[in-house]
C-alpha positions as CSV (number, residue, x, y, z in Angstrom):
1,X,-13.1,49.3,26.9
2,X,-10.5,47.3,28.8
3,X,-11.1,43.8,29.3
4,X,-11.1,42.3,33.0
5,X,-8.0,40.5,33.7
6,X,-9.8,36.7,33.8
7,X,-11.6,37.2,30.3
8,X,-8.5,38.8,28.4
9,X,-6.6,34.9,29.9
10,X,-9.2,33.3,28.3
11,X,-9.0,34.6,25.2
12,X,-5.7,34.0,24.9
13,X,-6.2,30.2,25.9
14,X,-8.9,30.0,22.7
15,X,-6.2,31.3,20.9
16,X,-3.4,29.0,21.3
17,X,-5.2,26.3,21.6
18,X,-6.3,26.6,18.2
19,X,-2.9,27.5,17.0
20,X,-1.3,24.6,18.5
21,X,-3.8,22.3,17.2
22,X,-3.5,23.3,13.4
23,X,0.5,23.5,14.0
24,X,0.8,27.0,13.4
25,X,2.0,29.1,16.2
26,X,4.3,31.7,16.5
27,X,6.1,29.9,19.9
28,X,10.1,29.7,19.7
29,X,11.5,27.9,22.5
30,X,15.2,27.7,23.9
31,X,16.2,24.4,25.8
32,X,18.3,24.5,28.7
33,X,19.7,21.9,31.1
34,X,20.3,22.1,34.8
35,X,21.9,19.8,37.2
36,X,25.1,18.5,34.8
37,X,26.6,15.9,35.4
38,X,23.8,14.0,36.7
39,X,20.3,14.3,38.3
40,X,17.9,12.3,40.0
41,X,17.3,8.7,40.1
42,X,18.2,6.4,37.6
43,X,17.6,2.4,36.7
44,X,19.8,-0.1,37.4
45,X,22.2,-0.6,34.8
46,X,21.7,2.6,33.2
47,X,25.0,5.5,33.9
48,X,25.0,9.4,33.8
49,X,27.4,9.0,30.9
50,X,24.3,7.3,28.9
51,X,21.9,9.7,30.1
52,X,24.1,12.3,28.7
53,X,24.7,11.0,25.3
54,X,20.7,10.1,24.9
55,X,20.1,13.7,25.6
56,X,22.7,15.0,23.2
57,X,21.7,12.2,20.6
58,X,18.2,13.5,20.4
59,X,19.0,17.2,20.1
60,X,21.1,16.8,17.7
61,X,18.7,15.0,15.8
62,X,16.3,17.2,16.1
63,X,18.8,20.3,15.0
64,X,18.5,22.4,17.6
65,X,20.4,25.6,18.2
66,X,23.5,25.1,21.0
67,X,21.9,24.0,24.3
68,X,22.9,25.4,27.7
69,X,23.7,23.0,30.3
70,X,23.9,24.3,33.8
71,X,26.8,22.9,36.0
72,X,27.1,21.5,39.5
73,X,30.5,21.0,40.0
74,X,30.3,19.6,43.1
75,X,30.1,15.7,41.6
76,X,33.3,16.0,39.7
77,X,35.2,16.2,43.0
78,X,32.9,13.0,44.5
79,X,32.8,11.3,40.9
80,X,35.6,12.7,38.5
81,X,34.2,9.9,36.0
82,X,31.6,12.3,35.8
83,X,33.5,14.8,34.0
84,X,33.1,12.3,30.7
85,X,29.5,14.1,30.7
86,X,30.8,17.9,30.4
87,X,33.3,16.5,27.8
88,X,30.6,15.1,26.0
89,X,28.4,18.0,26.0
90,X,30.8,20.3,24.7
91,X,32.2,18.0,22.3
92,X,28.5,17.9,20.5
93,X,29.1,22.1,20.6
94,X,26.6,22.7,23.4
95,X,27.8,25.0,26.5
96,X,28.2,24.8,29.9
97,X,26.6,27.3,32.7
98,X,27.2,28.0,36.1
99,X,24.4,26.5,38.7
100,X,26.5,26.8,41.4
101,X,28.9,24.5,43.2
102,X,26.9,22.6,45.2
103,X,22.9,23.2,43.7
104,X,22.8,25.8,47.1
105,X,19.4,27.5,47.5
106,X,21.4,31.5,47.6
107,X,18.2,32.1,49.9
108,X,19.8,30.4,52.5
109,X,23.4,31.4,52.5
110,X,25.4,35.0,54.2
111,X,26.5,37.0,51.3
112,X,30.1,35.4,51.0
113,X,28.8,32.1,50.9
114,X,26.4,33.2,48.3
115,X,29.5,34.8,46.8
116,X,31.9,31.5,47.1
117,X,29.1,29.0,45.4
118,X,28.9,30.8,42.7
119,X,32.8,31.2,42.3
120,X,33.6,27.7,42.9
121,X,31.9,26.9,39.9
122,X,33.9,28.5,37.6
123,X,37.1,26.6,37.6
124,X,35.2,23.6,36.2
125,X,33.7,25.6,33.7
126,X,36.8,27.0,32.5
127,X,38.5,23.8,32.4
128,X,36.0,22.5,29.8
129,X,34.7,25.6,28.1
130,X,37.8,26.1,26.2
131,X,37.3,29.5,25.7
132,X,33.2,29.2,25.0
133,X,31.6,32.1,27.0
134,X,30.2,30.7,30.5
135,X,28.9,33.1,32.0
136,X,25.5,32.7,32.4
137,X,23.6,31.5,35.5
138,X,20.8,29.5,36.7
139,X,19.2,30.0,40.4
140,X,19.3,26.4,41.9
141,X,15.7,26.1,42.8
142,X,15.0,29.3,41.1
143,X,15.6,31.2,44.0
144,X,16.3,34.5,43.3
145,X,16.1,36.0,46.7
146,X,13.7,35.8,49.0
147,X,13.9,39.4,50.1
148,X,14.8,42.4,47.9
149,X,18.0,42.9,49.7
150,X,19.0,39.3,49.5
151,X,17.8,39.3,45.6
152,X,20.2,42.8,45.5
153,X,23.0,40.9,46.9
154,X,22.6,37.8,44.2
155,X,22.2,39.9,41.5
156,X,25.3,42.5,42.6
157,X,27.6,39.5,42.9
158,X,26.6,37.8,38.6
159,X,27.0,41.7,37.9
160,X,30.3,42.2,39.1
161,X,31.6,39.0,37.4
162,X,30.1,39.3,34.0
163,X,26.9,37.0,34.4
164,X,23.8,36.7,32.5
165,X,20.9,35.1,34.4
166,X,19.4,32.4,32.3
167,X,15.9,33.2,33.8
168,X,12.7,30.7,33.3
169,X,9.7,31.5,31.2
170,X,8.6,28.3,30.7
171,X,8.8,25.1,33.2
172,X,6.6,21.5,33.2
173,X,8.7,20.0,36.2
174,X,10.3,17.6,34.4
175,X,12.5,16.6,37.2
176,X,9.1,15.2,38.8
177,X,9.3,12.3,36.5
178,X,13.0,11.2,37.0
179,X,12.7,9.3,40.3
180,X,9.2,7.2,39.3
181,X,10.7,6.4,35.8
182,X,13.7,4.8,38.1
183,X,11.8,2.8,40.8
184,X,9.0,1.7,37.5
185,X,11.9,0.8,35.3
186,X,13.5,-1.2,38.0
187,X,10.3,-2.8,38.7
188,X,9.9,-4.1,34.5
189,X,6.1,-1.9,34.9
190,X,5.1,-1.3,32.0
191,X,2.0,0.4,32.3
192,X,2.9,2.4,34.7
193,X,6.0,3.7,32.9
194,X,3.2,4.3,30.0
195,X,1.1,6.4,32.5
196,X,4.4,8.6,33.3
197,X,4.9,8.9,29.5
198,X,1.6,10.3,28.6
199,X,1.1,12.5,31.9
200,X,4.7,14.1,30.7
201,X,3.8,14.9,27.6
202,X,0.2,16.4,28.5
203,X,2.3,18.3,31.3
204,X,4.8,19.6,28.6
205,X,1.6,20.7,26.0
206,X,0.1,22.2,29.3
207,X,3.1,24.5,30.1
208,X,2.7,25.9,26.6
209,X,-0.5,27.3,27.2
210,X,0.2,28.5,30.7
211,X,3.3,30.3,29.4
212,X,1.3,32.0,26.0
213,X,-1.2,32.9,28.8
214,X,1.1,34.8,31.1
215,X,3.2,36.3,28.1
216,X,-0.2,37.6,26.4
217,X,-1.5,39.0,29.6
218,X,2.0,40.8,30.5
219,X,3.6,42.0,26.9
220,X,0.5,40.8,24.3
221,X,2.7,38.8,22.4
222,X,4.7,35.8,22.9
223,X,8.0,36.2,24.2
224,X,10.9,34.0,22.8
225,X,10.6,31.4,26.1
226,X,13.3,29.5,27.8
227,X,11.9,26.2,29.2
228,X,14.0,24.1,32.0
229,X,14.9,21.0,31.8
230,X,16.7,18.4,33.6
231,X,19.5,15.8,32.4
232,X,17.6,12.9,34.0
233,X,17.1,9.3,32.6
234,X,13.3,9.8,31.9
235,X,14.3,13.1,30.4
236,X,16.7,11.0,28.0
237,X,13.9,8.9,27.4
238,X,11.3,11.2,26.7
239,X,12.9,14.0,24.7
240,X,13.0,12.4,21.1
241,X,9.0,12.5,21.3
242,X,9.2,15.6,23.5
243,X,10.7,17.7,20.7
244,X,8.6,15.8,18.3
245,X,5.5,17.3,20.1
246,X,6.7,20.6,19.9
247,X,7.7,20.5,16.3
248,X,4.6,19.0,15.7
249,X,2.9,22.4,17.3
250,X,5.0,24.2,15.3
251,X,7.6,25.4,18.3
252,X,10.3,27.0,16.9
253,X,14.2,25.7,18.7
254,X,16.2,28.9,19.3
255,X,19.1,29.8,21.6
256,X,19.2,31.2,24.6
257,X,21.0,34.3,23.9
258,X,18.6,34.5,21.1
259,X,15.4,34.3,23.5
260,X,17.1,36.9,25.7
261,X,18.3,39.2,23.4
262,X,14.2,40.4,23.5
263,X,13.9,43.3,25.7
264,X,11.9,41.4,28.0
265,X,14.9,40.3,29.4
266,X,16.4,43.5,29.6
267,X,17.3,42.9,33.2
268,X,18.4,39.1,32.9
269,X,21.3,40.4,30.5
270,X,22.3,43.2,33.1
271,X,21.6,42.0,36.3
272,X,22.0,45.6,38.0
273,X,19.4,46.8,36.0
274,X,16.0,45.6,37.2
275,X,14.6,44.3,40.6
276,X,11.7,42.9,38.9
277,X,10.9,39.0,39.0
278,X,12.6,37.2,36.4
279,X,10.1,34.3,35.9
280,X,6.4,34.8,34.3
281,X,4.7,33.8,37.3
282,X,6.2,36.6,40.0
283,X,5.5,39.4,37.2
284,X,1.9,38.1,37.1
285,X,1.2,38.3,40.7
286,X,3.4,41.2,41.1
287,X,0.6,43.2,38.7
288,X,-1.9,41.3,40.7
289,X,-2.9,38.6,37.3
290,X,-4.4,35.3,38.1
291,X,-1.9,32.8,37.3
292,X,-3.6,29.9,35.0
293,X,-4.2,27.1,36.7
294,X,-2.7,23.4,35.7
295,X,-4.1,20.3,36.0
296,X,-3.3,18.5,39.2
297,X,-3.6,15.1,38.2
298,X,-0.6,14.9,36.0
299,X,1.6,14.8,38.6
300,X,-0.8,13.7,41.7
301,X,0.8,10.1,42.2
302,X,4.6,10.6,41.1
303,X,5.6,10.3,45.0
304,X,4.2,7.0,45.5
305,X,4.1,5.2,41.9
306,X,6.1,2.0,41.8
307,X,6.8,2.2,45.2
């Protein structure tokens, strides 16, 4: 007898919950970066170079595979102090990606702008590469097309120049904390900056279970996930206990080729290939799933904390 759709999501909620809370779970997890060399908000006296080094500091410490960081070159040319970041990054082993020029939402732009923002991005990550493959690619605003011919045209152009699409499988919106962290920070508020802490980690613990949920209902099994991150200052901040959590939960760091060499992402590794959604979320409404829901109030006062 086949299960309707809402029990078979709770079942499989039951079921990592209780995995997660003994530590035992079969969840492996590859971090990636978007936005290098810098993101968001940050507090006065703090610099992207820091942010940077934190963030590279903590992985390393917690051993994890190479970490993709995602590239907008775009602040080299109105910063070229920035460039100390991409140096950094590779210099701890961890490559770059291209996320276009200029952060563009490709949903927006004619085919040969589409084309040229993805392009203009690869000078820089030649330049500090140094012969470490690049070519993979993160929708800015993950995007991928807001029509099946716009989504044919994105994915024709990665195709034809060798891409990879470092899709999303797993997402807390980090980049939601960055901007309170920096007005809380620059106010000396304590308890407000420990309210953002907890409600980030709950949010990270949270995305677990939505993602296992999805991955259950689609492919009964949990896929190797890649989570998106952000190199912000209340990332830098955070991630130390962040990828204690995990490890704690038993999470398992692997790489992103790693994650995508599963045939789930079949279509990720050859763009041409597939015209499904990329992301969990657009396969589970495109079967008609009910997504699970989150809880709202992590995030319901981030716009007008410490303001």
């Amino acid at each position: 007898m086949k299960l309707p759709a809402r029990w078979v999501l709770i079942a499989s909620l039951l079921c990592c919950a209780s995995a997660l809370a003994s530590g035992k779970s079969n969840i492996r997890i590859a971090l990636t970066f978007d936005d290098l060399p810098r993101h968001s908000d940050v507090s006065p006296g703090v610099t992207r170079q820091q942010v940077a080094k934190d963030i590279i500091a903590a992985l390393k410490a917690a051993h994890t595979p190479p970490v993709y960081g995602f590239v907008n070159a775009v602040h080299l040319q109105n910063d070229p102090k920035l460039a100390e970041v991409l140096i950094d990054w590779r210099a701890a082993g961890f490559p770059l990606g291209n996320h276009t020029w200029s952060h563009a939402n490709l949903d927006t732009l004619s085919p040969d702008a589409m084309a040229e923002e993805i392009t203009r991005d690869e000078a820089t990550l030649g330049k500090y590469s140094k012969g470490k493959d690049w070519h993979w690619f993160r929708y800015p605003f993950l995007a991928e097309g807001s029509t099946p011919a716009k989504r044919a045209e994105i994915r024709s152009v990665l195709a034809k120049r060798g891409y990879h699409v470092a899709t999303v499988t797993m997402s807390f919106g980090d980049y939601l904390w960055n901007a309170p962290y920096a007005r809380c920070a620059a106010k000396h508020d304590e308890e407000a900056i420990k309210l953002l802490e907890r409600n980030y980690l709950a949010a990270a613990e949270q995305a677990i279970d939505q993602s296992h949920i999805m991955s259950n209902a689609l492919y009964d099994r949990d896929i190797p996930y890649v989570l998106l991150m952000h190199i912000g200052a209340f990332d830098a901040h955070m991630l130390p206990r962040l990828l204690a959590m995990y490890k704690s939960k038993g999470v398992q760091f692997v790489s992103l080729p790693m994650a995508e060499s599963d045939p789930v992402y079949a279509g990720e590794m050859e763009p041409l290939l597939s015209m499904a959604p990329s992301m969990l979320d657009g396969r589970m409404m495109q079967r008609g799933l009910p997504l699970p829901q989150g809880d709202p109030s992590l995030t319901a006062d981030l716009d007008t904390i410490c303001k």
